[in-house]
C-alpha positions as CSV (number, residue, x, y, z in Angstrom):
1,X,4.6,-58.3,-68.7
2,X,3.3,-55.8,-65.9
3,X,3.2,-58.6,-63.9
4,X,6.8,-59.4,-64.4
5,X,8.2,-55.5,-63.8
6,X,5.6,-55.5,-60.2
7,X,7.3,-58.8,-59.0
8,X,10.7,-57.4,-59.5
9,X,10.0,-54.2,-58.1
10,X,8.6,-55.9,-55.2
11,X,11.9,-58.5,-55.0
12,X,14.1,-55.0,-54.9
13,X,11.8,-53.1,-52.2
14,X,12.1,-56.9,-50.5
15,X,15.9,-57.3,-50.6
16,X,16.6,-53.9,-49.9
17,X,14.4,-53.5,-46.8
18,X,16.0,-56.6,-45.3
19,X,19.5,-55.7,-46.2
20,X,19.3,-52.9,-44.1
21,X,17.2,-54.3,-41.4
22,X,20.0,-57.2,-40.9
23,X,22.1,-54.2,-40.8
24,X,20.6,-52.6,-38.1
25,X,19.6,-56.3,-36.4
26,X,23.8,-56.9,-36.6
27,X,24.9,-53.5,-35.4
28,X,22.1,-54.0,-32.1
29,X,23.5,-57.1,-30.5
30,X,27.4,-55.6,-31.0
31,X,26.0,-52.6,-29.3
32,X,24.5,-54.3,-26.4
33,X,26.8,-57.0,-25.8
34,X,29.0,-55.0,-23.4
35,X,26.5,-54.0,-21.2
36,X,25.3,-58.2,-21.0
37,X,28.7,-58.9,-20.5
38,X,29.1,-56.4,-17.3
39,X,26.1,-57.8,-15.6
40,X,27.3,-60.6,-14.9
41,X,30.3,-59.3,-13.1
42,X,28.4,-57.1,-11.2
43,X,26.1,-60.2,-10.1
44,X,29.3,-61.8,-9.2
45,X,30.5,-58.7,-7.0
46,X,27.5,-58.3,-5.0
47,X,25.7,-61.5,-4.3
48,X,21.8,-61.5,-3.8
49,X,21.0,-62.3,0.1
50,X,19.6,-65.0,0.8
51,X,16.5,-64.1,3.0
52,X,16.4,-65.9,6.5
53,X,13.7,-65.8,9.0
54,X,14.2,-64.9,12.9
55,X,10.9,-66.3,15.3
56,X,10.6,-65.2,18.6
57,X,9.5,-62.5,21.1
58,X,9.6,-59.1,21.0
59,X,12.1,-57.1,23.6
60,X,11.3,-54.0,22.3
61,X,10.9,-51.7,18.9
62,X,11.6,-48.2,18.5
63,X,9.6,-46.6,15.4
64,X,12.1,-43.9,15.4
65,X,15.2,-45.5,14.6
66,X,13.1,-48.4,12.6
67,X,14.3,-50.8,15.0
68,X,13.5,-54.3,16.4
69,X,15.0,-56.3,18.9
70,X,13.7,-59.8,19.2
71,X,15.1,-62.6,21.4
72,X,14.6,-66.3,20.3
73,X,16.0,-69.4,21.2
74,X,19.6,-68.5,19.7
75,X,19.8,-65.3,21.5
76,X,18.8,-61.4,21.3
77,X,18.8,-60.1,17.9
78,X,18.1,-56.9,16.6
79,X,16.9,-55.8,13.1
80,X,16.9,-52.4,11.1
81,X,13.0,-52.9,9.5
82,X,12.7,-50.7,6.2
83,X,10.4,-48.5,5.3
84,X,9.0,-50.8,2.4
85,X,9.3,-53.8,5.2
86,X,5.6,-55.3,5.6
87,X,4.5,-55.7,8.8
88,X,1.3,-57.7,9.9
89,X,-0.5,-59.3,12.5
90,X,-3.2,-61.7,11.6
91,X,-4.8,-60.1,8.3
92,X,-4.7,-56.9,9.2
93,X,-1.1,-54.4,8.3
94,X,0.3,-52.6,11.3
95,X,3.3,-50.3,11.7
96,X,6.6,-50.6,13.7
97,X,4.3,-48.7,16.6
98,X,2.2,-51.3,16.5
99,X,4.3,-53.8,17.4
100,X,5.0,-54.2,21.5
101,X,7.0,-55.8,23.7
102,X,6.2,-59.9,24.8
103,X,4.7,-60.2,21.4
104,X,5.8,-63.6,19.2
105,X,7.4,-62.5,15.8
106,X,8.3,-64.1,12.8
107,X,10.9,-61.6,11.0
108,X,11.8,-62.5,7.4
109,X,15.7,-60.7,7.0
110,X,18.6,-60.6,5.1
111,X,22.4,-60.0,7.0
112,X,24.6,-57.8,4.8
113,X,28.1,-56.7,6.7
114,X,26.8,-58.0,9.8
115,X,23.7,-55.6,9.7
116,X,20.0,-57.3,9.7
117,X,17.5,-55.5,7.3
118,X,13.6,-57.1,8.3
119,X,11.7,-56.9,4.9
120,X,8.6,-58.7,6.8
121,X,7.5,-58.7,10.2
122,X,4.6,-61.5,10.9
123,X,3.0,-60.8,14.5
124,X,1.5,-63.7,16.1
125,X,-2.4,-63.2,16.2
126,X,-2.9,-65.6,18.8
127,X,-1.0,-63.3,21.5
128,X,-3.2,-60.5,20.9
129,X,-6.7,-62.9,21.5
130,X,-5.0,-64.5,24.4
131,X,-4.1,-60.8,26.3
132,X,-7.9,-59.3,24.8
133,X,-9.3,-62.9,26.4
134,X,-7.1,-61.6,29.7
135,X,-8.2,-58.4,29.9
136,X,-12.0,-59.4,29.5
137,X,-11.8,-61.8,32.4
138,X,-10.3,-59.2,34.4
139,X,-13.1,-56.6,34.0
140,X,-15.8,-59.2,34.5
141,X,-14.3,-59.6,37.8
């Protein structure tokens, strides 16, 4: 007979915990849906950029202003590069200071309102060995 009264106890505790978990389960999604239906909209207001990537050589940079002016085969082009951008050459990171004029750039961007934002900055390796090679040959002489 015990046995009997602890099972039924334990079929009340049971039903009434999940009654009002449902509850608060129902109430949550009501609550949220709203906010999932908004971020859709907003994703269709402002559009992710697609990133593009700029290669050529550099005209000149200004770590002032964060700026980088690069001219490839379709022109001069200049990019605002971000604090966060990531700039490198070979393995090593570098800054914008870093970066000098003649060198070969690879400049990952994305164009919003015309303006060109550089979130990575790839410096060609090989110019540096070829001036370092230069510059050797020119001493031993």
């Amino acid at each position: 007979m015990q046995f009997k009264t602890i099972s039924k106890l334990a079929l009340v505790a049971a039903l009434s915990f999940g009654a009002s978990a449902f509850a608060a389960d129902a109430a949550a999604p009501a609550a949220a849906a709203p906010a999932a239906a908004a971020a859709p909209a907003a994703a269709k207001a402002a559009p992710a950029a697609k990133a593009k990537t700029f290669t050529g050589t550099v005209v000149s940079s200004d770590a002032i202003a964060n700026t980088l002016v690069v001219k490839g085969s379709k022109g001069e082009e200049t990019f605002s590069v971000a604090p966060t951008a990531k700039i490198s050459q070979g393995k090593k990171d570098v800054k914008i200071a870093d970066v000098v004029k003649d060198e070969k750039v690879t400049v990952k961007y994305t164009e919003e309102n015309g303006a060109k934002s550089a979130s990575s900055i790839k410096v060609s390796a090989a110019a540096a060995k070829k001036e370092a090679k230069t510059s050797t040959a020119a001493a031993a002489q």
